[in-house]
PyMOL Python script that loads the backbone (N, CA, C, O; Angstrom):
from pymol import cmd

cmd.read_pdbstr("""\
ATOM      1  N   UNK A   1     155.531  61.333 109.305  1.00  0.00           N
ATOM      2  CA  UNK A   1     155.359  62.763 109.510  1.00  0.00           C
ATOM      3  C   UNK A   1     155.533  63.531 108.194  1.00  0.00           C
ATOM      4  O   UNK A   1     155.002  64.621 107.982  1.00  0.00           O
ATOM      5  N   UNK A   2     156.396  62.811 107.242  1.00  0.00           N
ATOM      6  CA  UNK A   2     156.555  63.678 106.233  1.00  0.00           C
ATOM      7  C   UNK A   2     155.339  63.727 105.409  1.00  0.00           C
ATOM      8  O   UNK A   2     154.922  64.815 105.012  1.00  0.00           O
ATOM      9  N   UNK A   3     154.640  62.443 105.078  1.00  0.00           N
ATOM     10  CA  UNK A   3     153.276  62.691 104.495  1.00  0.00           C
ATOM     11  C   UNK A   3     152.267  63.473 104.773  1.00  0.00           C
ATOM     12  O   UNK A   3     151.483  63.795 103.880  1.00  0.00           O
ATOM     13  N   UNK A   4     152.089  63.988 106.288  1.00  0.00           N
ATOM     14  CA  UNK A   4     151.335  65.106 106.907  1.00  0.00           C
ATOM     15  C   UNK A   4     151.790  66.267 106.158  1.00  0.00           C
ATOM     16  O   UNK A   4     151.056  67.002 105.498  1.00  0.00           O
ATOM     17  N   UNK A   5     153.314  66.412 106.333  1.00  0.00           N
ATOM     18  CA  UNK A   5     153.936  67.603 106.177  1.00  0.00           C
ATOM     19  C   UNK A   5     153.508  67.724 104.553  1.00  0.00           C
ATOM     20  O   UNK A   5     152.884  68.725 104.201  1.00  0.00           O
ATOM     21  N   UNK A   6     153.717  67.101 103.963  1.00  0.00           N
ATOM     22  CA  UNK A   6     153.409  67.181 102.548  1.00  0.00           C
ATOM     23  C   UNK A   6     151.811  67.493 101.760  1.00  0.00           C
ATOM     24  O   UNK A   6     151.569  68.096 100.714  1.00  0.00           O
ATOM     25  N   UNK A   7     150.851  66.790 102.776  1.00  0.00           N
ATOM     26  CA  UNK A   7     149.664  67.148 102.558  1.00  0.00           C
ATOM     27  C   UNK A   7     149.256  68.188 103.212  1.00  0.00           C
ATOM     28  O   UNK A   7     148.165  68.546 102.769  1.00  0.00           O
ATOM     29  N   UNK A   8     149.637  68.856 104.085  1.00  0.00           N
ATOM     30  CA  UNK A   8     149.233  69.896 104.134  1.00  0.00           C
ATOM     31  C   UNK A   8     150.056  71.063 103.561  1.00  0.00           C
ATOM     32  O   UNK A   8     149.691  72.212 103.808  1.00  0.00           O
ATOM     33  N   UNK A   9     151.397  70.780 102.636  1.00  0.00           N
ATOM     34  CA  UNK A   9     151.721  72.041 102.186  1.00  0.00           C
ATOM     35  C   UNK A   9     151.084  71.961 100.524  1.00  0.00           C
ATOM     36  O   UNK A   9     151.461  72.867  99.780  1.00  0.00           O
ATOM     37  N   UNK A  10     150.355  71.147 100.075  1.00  0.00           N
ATOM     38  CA  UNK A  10     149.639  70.697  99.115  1.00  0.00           C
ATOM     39  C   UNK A  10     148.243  71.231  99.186  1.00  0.00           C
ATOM     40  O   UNK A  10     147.679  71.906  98.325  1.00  0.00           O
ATOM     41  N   UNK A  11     147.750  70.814 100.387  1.00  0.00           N
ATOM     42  CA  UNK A  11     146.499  71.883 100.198  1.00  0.00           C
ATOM     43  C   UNK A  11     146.609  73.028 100.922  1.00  0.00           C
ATOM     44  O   UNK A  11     145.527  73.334 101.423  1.00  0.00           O
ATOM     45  N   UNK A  12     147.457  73.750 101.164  1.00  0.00           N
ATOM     46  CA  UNK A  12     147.951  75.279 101.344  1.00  0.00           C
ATOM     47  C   UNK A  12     148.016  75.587 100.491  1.00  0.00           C
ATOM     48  O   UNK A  12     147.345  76.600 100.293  1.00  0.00           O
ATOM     49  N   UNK A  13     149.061  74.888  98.909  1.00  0.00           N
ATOM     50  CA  UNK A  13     148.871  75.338  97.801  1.00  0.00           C
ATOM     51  C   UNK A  13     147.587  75.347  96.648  1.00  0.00           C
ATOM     52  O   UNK A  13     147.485  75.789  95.504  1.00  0.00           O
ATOM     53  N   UNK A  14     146.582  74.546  97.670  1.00  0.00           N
ATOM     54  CA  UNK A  14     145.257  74.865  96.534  1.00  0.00           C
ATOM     55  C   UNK A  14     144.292  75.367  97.000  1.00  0.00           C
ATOM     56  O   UNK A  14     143.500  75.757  96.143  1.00  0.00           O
ATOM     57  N   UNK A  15     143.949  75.563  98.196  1.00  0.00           N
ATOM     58  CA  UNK A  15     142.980  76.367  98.939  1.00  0.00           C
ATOM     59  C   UNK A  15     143.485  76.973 100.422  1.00  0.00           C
ATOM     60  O   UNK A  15     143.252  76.574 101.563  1.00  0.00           O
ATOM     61  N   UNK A  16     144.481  78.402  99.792  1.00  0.00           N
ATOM     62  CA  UNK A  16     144.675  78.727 100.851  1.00  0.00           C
ATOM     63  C   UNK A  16     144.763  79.110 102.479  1.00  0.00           C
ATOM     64  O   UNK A  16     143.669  79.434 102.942  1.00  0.00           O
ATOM     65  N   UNK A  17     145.833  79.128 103.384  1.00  0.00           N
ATOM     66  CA  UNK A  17     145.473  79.268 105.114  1.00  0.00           C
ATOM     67  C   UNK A  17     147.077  79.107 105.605  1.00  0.00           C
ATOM     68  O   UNK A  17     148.079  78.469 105.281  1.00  0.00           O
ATOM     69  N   UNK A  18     146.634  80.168 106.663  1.00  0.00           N
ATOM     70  CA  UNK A  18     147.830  80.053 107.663  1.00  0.00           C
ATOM     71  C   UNK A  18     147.817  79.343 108.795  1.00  0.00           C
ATOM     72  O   UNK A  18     147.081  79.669 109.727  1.00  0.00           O
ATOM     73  N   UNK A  19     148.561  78.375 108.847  1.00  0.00           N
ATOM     74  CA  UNK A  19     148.747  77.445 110.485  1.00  0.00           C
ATOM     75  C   UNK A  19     149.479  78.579 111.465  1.00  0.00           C
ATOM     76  O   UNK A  19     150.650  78.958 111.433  1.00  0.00           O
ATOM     77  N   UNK A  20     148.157  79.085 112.540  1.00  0.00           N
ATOM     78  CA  UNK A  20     148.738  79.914 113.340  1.00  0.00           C
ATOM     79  C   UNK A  20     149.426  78.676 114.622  1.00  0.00           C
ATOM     80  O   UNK A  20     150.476  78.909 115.221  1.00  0.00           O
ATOM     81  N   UNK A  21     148.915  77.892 114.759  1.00  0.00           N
ATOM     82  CA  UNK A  21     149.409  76.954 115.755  1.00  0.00           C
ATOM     83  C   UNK A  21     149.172  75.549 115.377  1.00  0.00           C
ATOM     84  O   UNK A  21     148.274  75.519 114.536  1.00  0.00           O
ATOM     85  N   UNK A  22     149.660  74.257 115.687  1.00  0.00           N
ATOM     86  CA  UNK A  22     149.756  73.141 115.183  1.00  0.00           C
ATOM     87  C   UNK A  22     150.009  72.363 116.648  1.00  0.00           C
ATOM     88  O   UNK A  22     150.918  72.793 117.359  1.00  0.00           O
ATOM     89  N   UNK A  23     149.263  71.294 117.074  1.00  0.00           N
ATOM     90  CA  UNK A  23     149.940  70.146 118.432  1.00  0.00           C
ATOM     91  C   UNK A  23     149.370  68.550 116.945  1.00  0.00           C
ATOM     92  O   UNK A  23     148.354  68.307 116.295  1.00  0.00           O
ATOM     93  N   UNK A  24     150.563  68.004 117.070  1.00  0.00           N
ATOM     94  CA  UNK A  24     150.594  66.331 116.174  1.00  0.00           C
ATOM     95  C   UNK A  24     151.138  65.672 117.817  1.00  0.00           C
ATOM     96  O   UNK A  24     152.166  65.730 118.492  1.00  0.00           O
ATOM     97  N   UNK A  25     149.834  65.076 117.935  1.00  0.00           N
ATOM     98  CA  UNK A  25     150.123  63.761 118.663  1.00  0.00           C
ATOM     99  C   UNK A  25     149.827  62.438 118.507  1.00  0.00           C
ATOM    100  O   UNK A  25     149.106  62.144 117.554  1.00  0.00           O
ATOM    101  N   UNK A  26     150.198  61.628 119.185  1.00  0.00           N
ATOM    102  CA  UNK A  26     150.066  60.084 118.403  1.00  0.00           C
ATOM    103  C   UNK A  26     148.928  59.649 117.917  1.00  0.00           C
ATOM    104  O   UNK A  26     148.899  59.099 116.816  1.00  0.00           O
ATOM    105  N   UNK A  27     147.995  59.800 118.546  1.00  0.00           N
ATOM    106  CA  UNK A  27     146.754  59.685 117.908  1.00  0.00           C
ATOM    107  C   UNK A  27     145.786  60.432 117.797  1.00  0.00           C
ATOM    108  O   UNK A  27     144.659  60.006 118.050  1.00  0.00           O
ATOM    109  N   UNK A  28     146.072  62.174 117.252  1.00  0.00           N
ATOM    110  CA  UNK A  28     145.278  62.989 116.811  1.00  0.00           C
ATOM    111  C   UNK A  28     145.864  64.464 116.506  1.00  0.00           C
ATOM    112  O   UNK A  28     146.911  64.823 117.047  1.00  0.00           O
ATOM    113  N   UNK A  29     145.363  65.057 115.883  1.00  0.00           N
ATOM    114  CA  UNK A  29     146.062  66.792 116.046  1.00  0.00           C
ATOM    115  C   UNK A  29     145.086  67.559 116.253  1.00  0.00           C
ATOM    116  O   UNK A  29     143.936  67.213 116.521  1.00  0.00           O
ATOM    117  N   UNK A  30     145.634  68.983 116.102  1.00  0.00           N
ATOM    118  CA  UNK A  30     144.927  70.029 116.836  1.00  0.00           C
ATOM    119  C   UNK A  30     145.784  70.899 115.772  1.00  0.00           C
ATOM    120  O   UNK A  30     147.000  70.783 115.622  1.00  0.00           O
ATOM    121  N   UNK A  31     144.843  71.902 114.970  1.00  0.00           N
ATOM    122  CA  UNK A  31     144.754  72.817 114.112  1.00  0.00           C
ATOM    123  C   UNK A  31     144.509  74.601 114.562  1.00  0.00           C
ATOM    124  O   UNK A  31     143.310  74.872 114.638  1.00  0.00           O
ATOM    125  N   UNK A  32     145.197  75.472 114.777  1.00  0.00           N
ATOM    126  CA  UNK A  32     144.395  76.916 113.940  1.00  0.00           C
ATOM    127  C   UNK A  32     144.794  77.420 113.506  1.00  0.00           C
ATOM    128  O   UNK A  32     145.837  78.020 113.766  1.00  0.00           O
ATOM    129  N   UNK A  33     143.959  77.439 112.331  1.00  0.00           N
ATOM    130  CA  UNK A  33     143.835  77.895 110.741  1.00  0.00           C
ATOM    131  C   UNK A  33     143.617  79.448 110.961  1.00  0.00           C
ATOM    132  O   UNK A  33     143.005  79.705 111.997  1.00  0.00           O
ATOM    133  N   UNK A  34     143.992  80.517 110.201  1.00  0.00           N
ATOM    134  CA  UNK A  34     143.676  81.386 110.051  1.00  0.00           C
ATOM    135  C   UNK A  34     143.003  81.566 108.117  1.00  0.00           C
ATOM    136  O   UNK A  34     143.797  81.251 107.231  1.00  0.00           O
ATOM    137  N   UNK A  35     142.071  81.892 107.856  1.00  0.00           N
ATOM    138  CA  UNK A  35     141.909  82.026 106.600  1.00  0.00           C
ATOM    139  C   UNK A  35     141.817  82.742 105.986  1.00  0.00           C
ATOM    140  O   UNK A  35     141.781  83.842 106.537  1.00  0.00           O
ATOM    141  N   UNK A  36     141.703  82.751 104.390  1.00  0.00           N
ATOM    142  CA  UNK A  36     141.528  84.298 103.719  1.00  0.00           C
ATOM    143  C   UNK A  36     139.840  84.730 104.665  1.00  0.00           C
ATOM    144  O   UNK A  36     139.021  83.982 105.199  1.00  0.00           O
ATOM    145  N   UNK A  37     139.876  86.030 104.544  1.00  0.00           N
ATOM    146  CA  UNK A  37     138.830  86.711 104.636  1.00  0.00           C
ATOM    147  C   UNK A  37     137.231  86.341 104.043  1.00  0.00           C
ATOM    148  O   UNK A  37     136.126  86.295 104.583  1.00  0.00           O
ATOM    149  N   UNK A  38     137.786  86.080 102.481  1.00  0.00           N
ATOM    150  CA  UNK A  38     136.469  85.477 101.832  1.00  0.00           C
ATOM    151  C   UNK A  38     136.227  84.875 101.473  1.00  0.00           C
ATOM    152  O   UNK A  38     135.358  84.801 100.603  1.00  0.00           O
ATOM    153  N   UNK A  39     137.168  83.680 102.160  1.00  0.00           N
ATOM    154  CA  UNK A  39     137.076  81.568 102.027  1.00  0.00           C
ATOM    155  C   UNK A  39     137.101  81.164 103.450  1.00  0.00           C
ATOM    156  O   UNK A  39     138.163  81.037 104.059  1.00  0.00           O
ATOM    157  N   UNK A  40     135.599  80.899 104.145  1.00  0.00           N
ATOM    158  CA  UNK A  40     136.006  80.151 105.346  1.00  0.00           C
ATOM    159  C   UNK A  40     135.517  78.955 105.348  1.00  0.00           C
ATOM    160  O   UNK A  40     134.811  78.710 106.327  1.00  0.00           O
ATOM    161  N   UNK A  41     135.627  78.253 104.709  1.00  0.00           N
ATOM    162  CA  UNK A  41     135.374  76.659 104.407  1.00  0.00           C
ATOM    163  C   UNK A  41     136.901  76.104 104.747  1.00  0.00           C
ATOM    164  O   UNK A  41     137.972  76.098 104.140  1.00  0.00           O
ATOM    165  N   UNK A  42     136.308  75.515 106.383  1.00  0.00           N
ATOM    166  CA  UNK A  42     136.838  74.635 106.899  1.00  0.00           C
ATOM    167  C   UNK A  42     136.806  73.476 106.526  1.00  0.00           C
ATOM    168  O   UNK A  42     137.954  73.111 106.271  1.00  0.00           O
ATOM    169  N   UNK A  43     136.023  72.643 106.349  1.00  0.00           N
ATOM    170  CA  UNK A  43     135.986  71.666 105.868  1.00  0.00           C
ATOM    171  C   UNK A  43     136.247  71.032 104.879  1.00  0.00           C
ATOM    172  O   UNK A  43     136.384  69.818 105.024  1.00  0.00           O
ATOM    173  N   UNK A  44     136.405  71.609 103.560  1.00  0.00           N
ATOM    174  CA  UNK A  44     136.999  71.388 102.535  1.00  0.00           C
ATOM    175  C   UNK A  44     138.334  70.960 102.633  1.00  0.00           C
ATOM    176  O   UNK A  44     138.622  69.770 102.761  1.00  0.00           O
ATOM    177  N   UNK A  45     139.432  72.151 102.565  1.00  0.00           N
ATOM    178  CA  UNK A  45     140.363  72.317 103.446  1.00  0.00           C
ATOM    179  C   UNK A  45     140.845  70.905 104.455  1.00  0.00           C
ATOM    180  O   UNK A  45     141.789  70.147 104.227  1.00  0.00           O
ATOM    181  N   UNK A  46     140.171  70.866 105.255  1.00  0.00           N
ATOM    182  CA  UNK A  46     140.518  69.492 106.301  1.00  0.00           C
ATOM    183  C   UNK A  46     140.111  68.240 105.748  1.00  0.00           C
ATOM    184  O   UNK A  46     140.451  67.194 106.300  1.00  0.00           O
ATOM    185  N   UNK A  47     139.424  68.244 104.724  1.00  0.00           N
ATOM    186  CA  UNK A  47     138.463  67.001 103.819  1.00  0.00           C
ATOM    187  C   UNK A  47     139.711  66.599 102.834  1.00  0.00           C
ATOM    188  O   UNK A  47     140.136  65.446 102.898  1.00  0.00           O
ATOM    189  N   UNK A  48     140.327  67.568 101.889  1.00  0.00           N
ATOM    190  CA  UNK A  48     141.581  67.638 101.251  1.00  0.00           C
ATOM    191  C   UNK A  48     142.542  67.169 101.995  1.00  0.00           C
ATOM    192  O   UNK A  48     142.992  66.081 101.635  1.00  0.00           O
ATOM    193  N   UNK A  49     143.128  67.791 103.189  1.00  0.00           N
ATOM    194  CA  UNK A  49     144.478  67.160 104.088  1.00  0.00           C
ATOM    195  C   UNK A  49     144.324  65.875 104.053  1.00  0.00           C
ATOM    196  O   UNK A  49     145.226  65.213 103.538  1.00  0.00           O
ATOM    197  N   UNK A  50     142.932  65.083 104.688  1.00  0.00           N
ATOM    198  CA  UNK A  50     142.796  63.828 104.747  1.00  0.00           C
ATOM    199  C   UNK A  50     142.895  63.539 103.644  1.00  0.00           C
ATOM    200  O   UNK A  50     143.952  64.150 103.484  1.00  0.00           O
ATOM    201  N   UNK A  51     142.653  63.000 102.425  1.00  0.00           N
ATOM    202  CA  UNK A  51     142.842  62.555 101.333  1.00  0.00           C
ATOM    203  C   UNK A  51     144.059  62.312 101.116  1.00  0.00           C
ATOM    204  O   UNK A  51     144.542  61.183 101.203  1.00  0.00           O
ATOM    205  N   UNK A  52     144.683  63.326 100.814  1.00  0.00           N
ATOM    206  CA  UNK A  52     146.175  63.461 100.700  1.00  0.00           C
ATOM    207  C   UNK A  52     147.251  62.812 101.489  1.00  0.00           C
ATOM    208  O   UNK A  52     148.288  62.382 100.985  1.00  0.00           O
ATOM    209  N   UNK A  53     146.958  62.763 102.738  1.00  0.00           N
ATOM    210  CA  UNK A  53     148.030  62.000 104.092  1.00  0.00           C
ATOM    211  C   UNK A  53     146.936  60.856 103.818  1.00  0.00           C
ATOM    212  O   UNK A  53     147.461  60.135 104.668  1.00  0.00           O
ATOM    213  N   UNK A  54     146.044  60.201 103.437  1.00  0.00           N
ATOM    214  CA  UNK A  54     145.725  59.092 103.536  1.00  0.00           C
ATOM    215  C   UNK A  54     146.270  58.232 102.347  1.00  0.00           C
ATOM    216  O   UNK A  54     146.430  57.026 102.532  1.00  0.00           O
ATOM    217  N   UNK A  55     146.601  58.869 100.974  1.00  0.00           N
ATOM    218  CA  UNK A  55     146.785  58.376 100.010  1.00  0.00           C
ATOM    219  C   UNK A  55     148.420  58.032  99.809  1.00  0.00           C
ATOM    220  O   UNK A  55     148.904  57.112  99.149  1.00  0.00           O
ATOM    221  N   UNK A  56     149.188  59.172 100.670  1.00  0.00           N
ATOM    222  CA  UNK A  56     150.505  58.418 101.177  1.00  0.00           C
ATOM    223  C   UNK A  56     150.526  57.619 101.860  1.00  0.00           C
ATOM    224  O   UNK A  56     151.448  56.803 101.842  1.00  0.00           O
ATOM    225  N   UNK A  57     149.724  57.564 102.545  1.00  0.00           N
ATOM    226  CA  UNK A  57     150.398  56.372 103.983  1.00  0.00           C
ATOM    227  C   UNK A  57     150.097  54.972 103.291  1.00  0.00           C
ATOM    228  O   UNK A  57     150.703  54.009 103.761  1.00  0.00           O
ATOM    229  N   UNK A  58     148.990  54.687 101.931  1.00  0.00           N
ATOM    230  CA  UNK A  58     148.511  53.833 101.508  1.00  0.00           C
ATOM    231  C   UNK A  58     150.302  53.493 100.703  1.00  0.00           C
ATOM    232  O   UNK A  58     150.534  52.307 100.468  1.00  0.00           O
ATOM    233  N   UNK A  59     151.300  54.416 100.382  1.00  0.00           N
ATOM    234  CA  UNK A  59     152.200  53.949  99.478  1.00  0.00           C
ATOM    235  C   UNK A  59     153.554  53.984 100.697  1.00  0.00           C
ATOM    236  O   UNK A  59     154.712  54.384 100.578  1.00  0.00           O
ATOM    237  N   UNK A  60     152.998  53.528 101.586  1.00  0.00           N
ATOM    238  CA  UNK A  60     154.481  53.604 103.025  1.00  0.00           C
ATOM    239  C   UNK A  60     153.957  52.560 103.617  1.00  0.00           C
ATOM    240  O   UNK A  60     152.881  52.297 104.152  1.00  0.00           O
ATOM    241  N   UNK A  61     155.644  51.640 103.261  1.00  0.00           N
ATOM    242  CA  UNK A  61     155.373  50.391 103.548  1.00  0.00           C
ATOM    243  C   UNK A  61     155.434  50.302 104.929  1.00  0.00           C
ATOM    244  O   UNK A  61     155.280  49.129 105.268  1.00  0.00           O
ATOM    245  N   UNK A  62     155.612  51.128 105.967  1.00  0.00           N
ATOM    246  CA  UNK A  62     155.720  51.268 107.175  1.00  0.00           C
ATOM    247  C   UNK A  62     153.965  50.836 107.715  1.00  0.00           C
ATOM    248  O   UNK A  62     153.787  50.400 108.853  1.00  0.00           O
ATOM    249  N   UNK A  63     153.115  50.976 107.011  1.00  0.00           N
ATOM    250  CA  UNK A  63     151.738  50.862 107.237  1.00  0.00           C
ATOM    251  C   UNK A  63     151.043  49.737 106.802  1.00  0.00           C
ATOM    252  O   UNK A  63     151.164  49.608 105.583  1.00  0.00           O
ATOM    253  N   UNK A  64     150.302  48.794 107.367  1.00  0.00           N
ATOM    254  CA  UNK A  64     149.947  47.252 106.543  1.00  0.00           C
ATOM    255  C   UNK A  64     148.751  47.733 106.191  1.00  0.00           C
ATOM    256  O   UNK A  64     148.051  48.367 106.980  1.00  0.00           O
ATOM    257  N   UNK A  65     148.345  47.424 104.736  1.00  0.00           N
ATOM    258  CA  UNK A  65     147.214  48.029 104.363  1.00  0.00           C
ATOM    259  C   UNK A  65     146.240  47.789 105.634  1.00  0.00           C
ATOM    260  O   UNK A  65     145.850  48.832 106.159  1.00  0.00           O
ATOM    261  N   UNK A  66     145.755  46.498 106.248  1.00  0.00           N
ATOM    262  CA  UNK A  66     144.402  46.099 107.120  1.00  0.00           C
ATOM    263  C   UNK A  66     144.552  47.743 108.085  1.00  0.00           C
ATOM    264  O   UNK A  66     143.577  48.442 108.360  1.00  0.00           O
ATOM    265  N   UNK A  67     145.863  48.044 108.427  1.00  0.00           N
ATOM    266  CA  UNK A  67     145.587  49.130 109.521  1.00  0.00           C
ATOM    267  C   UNK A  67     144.496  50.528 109.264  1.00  0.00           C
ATOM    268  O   UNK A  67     143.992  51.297 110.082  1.00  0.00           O
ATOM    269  N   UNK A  68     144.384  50.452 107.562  1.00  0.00           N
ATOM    270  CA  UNK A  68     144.361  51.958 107.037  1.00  0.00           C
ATOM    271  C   UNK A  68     142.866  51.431 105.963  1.00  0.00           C
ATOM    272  O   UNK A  68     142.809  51.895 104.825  1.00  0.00           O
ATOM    273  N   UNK A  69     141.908  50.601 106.385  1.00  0.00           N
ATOM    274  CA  UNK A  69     140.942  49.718 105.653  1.00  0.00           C
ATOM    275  C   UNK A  69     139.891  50.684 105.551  1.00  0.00           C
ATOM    276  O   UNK A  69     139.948  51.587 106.385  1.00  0.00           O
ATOM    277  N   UNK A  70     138.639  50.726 104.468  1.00  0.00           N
ATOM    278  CA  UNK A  70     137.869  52.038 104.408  1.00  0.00           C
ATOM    279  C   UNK A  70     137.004  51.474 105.496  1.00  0.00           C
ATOM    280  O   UNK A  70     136.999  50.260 105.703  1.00  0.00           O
ATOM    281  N   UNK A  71     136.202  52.380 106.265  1.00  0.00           N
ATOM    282  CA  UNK A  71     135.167  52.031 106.946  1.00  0.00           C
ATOM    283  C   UNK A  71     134.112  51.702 105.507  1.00  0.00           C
ATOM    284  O   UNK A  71     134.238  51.925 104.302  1.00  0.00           O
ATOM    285  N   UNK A  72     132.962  51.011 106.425  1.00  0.00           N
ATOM    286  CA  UNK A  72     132.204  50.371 105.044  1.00  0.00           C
ATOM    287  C   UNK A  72     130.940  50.980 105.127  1.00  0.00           C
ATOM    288  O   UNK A  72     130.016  50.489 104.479  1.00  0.00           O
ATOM    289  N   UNK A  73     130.652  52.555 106.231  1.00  0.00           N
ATOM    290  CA  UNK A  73     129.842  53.288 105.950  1.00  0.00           C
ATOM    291  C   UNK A  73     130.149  54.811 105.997  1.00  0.00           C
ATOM    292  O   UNK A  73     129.268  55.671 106.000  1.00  0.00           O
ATOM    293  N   UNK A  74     131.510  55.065 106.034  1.00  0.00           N
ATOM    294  CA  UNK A  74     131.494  56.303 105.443  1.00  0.00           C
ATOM    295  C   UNK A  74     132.792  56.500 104.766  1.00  0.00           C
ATOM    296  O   UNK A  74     133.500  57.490 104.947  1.00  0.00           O
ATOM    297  N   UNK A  75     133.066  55.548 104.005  1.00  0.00           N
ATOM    298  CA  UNK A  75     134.411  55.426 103.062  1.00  0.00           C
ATOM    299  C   UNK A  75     135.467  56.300 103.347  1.00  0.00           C
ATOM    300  O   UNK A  75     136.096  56.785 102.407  1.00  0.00           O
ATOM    301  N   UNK A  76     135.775  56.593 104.586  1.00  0.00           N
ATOM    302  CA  UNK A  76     136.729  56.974 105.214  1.00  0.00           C
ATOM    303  C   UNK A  76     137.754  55.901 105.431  1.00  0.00           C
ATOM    304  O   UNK A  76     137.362  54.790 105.791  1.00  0.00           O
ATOM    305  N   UNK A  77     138.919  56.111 105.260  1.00  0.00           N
ATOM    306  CA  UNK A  77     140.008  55.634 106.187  1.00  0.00           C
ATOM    307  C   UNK A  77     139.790  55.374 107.554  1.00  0.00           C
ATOM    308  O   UNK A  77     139.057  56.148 108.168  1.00  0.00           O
ATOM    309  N   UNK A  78     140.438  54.157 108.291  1.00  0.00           N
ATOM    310  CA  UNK A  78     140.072  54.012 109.646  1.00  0.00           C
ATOM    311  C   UNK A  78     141.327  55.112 110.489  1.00  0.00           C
ATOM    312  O   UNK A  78     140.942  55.811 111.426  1.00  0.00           O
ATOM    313  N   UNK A  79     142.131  55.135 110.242  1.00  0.00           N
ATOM    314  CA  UNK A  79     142.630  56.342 110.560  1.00  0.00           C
ATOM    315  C   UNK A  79     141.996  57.868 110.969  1.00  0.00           C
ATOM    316  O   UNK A  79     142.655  58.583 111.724  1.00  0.00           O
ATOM    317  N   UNK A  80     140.898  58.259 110.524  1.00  0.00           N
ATOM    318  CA  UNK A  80     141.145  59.234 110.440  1.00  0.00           C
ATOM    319  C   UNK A  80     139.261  58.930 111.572  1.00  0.00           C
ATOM    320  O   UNK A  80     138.278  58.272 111.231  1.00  0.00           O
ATOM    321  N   UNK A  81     139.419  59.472 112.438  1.00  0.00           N
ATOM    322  CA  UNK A  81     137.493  59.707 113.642  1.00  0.00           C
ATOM    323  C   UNK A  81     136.660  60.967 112.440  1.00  0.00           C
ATOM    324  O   UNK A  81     137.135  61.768 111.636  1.00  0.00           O
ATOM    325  N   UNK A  82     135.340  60.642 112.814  1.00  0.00           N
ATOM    326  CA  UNK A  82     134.821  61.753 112.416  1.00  0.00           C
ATOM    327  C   UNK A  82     134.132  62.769 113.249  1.00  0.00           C
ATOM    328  O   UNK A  82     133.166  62.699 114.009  1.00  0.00           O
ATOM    329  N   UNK A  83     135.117  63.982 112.785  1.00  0.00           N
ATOM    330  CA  UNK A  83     133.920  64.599 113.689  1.00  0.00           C
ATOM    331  C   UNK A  83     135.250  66.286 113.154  1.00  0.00           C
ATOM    332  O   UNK A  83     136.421  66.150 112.799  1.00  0.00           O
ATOM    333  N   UNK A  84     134.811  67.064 113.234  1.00  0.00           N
ATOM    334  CA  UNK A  84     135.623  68.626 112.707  1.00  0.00           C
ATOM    335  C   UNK A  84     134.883  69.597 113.799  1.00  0.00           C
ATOM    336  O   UNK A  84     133.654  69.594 113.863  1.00  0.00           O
ATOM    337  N   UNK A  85     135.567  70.314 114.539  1.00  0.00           N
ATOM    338  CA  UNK A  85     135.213  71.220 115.233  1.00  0.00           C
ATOM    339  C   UNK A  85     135.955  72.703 114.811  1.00  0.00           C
ATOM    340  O   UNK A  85     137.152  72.973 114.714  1.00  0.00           O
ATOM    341  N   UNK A  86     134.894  73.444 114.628  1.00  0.00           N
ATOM    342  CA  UNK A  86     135.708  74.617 114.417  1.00  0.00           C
ATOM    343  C   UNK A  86     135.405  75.656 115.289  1.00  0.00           C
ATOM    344  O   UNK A  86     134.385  75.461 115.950  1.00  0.00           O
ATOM    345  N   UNK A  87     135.943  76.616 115.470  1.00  0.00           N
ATOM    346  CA  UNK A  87     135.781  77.786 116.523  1.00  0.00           C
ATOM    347  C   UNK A  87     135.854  79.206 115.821  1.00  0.00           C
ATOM    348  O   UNK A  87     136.917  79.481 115.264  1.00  0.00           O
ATOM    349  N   UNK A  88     135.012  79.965 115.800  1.00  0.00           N
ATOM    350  CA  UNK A  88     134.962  81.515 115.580  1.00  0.00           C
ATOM    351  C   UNK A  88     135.459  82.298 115.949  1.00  0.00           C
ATOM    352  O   UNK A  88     135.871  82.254 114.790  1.00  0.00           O
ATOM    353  N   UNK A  89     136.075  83.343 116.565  1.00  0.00           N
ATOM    354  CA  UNK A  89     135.808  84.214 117.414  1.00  0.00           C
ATOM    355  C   UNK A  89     136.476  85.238 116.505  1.00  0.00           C
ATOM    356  O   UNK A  89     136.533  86.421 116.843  1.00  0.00           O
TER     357      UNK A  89
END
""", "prot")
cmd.dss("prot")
cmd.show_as("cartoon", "prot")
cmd.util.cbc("prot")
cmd.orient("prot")
């Protein structure tokens, strides 16, 4: 948990946002972001978090590398599904 916690106060500090609400469950979370006004690039943002919590968990021996292996067509972490939904209103 602390590597989450850490990557996302890491990219708070480089491309700002407020976590109006947060659910971490075992195998997924649930985000809303509030953003500046004249940065709404979601994806960046959530593209960064992953990086960051992926590149710790690679140095926590709690994790065997095979669990955390790149997929071999979209060099993602197996950890992490693809797919980003965002909502407007």
């Amino acid at each position: 948990m602390s590597q989450l916690r850490n990557a996302i106060a890491q990219t708070q500090q480089e491309r700002p946002f407020e976590i109006v609400a947060a659910v971490i469950l075992l195998d997924h979370l649930h985000f809303l972001w509030r953003l500046p006004h004249e940065d709404q690039d979601y994806s960046s943002r959530v593209g960064r978090m992953k990086v960051l919590f992926t590149r710790a968990l690679r140095g926590d021996t709690l994790v065997p590398d095979e669990g955390i292996a790149f997929s071999s067509n979209h060099r993602e972490r197996d950890v992490w599904q693809r797919r980003l939904q965002k909502s407007l209103k």
